[in-house]
C-alpha positions as CSV (number, residue, x, y, z in Angstrom):
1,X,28.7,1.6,-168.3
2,X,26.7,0.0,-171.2
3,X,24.1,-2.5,-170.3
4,X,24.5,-5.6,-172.3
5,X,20.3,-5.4,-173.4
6,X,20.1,-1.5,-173.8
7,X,17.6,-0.9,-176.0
8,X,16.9,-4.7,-176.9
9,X,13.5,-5.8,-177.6
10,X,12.7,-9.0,-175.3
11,X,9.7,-10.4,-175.8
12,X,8.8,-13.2,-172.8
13,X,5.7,-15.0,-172.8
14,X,4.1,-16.4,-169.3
15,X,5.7,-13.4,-167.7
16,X,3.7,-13.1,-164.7
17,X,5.2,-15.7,-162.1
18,X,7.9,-17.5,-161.3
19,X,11.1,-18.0,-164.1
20,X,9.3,-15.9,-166.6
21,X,8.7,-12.9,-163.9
22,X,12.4,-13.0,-162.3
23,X,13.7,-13.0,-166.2
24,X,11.9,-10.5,-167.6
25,X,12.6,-7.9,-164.6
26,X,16.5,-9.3,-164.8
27,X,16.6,-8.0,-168.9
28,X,14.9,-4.8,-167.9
29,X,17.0,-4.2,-165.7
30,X,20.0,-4.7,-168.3
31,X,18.2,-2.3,-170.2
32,X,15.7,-3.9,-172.5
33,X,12.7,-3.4,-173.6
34,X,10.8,-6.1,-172.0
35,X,7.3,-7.4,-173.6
36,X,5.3,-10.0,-171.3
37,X,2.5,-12.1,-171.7
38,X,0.2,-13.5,-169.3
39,X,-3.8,-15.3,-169.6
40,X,-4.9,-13.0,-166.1
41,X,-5.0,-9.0,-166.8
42,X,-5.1,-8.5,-163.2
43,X,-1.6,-10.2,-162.7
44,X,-0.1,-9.1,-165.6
45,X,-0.5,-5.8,-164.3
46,X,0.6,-6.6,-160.7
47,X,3.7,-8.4,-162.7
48,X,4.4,-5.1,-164.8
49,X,4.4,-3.0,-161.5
50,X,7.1,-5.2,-160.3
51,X,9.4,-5.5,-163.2
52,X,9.0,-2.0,-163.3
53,X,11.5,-0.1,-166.3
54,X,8.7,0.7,-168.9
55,X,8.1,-3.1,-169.0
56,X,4.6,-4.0,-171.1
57,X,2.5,-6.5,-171.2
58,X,0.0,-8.0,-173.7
59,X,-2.7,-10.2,-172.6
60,X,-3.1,-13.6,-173.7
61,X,-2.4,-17.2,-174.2
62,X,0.0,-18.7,-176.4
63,X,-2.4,-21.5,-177.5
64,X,-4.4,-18.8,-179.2
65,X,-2.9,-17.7,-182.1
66,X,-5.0,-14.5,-182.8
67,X,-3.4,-13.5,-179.0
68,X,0.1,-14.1,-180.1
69,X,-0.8,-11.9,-183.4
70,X,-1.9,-8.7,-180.8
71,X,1.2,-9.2,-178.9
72,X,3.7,-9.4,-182.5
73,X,1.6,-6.0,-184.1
74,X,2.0,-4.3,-181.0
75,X,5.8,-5.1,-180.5
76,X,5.9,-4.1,-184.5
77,X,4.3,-0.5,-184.0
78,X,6.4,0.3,-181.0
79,X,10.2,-0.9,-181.7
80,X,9.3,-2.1,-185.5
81,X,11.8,-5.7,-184.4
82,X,12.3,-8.2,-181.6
83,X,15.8,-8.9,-180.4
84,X,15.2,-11.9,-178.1
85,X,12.5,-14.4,-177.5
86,X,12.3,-16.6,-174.4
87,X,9.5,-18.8,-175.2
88,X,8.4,-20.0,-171.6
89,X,5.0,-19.9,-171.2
90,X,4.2,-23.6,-170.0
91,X,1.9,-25.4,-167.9
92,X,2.9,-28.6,-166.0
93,X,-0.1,-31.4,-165.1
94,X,0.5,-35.0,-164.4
95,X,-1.5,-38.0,-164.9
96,X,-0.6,-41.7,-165.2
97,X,-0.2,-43.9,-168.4
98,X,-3.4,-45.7,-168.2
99,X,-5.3,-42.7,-166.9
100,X,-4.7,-39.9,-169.4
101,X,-7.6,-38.1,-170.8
102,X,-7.7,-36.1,-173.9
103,X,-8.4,-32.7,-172.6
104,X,-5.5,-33.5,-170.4
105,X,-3.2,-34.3,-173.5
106,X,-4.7,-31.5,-175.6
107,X,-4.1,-28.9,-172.8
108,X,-0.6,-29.4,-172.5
109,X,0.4,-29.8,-176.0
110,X,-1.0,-27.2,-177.1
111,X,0.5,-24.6,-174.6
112,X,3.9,-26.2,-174.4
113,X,4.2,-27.2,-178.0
114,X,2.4,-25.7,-180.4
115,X,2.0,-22.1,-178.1
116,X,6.3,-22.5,-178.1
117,X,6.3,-23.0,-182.2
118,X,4.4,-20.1,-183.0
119,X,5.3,-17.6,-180.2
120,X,8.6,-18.2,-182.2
121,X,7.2,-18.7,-185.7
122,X,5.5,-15.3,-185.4
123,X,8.4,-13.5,-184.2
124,X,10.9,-14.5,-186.8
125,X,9.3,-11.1,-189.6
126,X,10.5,-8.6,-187.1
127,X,13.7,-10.9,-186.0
128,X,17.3,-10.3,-188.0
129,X,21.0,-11.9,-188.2
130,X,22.3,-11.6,-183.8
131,X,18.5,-12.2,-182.8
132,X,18.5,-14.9,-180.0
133,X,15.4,-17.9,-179.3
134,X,15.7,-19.4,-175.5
135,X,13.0,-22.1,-175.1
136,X,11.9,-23.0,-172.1
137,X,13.0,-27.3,-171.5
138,X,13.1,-28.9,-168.6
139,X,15.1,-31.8,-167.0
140,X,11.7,-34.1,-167.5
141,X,12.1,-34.0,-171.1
142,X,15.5,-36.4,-170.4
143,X,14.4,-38.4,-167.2
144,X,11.3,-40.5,-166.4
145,X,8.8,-39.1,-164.0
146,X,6.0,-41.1,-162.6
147,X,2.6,-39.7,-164.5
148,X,4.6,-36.7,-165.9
149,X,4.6,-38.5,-169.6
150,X,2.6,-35.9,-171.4
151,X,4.6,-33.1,-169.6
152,X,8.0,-34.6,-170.3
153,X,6.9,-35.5,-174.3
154,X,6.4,-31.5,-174.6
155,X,9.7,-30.5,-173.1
156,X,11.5,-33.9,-175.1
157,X,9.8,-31.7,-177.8
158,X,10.8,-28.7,-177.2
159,X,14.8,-29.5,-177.0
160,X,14.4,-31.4,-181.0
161,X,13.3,-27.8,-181.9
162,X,16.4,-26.3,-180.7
163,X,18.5,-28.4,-183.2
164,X,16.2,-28.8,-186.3
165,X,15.5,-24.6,-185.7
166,X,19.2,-23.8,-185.6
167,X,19.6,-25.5,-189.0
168,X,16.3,-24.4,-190.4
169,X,17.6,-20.1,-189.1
170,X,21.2,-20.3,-190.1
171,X,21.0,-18.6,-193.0
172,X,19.1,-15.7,-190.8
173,X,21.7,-15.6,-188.3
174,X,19.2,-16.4,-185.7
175,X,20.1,-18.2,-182.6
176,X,17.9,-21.1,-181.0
177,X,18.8,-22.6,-177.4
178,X,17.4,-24.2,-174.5
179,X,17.5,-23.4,-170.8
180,X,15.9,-26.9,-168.9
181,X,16.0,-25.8,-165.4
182,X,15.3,-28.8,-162.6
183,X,13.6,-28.4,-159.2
184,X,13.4,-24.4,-158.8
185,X,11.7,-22.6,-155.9
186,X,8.8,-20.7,-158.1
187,X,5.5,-19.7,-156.7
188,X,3.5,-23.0,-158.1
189,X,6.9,-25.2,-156.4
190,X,6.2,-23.7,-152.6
191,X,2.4,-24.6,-153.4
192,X,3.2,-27.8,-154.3
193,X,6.0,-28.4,-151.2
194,X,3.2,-27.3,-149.3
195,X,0.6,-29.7,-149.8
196,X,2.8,-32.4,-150.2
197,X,4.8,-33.2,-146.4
198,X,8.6,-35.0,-147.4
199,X,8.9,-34.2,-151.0
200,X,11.3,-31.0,-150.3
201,X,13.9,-33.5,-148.3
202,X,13.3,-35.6,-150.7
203,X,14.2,-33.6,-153.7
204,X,17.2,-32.2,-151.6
205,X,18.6,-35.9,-151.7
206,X,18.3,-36.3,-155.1
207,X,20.0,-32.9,-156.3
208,X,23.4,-33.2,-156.1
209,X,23.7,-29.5,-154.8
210,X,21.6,-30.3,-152.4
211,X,19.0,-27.6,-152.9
212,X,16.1,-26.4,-155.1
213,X,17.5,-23.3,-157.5
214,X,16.4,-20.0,-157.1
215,X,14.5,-18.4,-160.1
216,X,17.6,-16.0,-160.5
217,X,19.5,-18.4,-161.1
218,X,18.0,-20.0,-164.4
219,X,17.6,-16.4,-165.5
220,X,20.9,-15.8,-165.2
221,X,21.0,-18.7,-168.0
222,X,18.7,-17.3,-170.2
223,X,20.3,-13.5,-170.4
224,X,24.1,-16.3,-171.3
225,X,22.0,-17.7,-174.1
226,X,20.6,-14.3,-175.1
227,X,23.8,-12.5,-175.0
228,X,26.8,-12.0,-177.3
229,X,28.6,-13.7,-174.5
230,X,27.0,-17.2,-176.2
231,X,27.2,-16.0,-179.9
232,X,29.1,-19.3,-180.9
233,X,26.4,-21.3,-178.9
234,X,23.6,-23.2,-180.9
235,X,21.2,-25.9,-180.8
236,X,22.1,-26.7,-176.9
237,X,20.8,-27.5,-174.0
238,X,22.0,-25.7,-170.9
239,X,20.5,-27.6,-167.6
240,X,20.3,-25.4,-164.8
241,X,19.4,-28.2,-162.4
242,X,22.3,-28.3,-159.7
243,X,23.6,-31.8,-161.7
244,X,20.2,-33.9,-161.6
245,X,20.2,-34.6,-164.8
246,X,23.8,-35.2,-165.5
247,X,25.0,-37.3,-162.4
């Protein structure tokens, strides 16, 4: 039976943990070729043991331009194209209107916005007509969050690319979506649910599933958006968020 990625070439940055890690093993193991990227060698190896399926991985961060050209020319003398780009390398920090610094501001911005425009802008010379771009949203870029304004500007960000980059790639044939997951149960989330006594009930009460995802489940929503299975799908949005946002 014919995987739906055999021999695809995925590129995924901020591979290592979390979404990104569960993704990238779920496309390898639909038979892609699976490209990660992650700022720690040391987990990106540990991430590429567990993916497992020939998966490699390119060191870097997406803020750094000169790292997202290593991990394009590499991708371009292997496979000579990319298939599919699931920009999610991201970083989440909150501060409150009033107390927001600029390193703070800078910081985020410039991983979640401008590391998301060119991990795509440098892709598109090796993508072609049935490529697909997922970008990683998030249900803050739609509801208010107390001292998550910087964080949920990004994401707000993010989801006007989707539409302004489907019009701008039309002609290409290139696809542009977003997957905006809600509360998920990621490495960073059992940290956090950790530290903080009450805010797992709390969130349970305010999902109307009553539960936090699982990280499979919002890559099962990427691999939709990446699949011929959503080839009449542009410019959206596709919560993954158990109904937060919409009820």
């Amino acid at each position: 039976m014919t995987k739906r990625f055999e021999n695809k070439v995925v590129v995924i940055t901020g591979g290592t943990d979390g979404i990104g890690l569960t993704t990238a093993g779920s496309f390898a193991a639909e038979g892609a070729h699976v490209y990660i990227t992650g700022r720690r060698q040391e987990r990106l190896d540990e991430a590429l043991r567990e993916i497992g399926n020939g998966a490699l991985g390119v060191q870097g961060d997406v803020s750094n331009l000169a790292d997202l050209d290593r991990l394009y020319a590499q991708v371009k003398r292997d496979h000579g194209r990319v298939d599919v780009v699931f920009a999610n390398a991201g970083v989440s920090e909150s501060a409150p209107v009033g107390s927001i610094e600029e390193d703070h501001f800078d910081r985020v911005f410039d991983i979640n916005v401008k590391g998301t425009v060119f991990t795509v802008q440098k892709a598109l010379p090796l993508m072609s007509a049935g490529g697909a771009v997922v970008l990683s949203g998030s249900g803050a870029g739609s509801k208010g969050f107390a001292s998550l304004s910087i964080y949920s500007a990004t994401k707000a960000a993010i989801r006007s690319f989707a539409r302004t980059w489907t019009v701008d790639l039309k002609s290409e044939g290139i696809r542009v979506n977003v997957v905006s997951p809600g509360m998920v149960m990621t490495p960073a989330m059992h940290t956090y649910l950790k530290n903080n006594t009450g805010a797992e009930e709390w969130m349970k009460q305010t999902i109307p599933f009553g539960r936090l995802a699982q990280t499979e489940e919002i890559a099962k929503a990427v691999l939709f958006l990446s699949s011929d299975e959503s080839s009449f799908v542009g410019g959206e949005e596709l919560f993954v968020d158990g109904g937060f946002v919409a009820v």
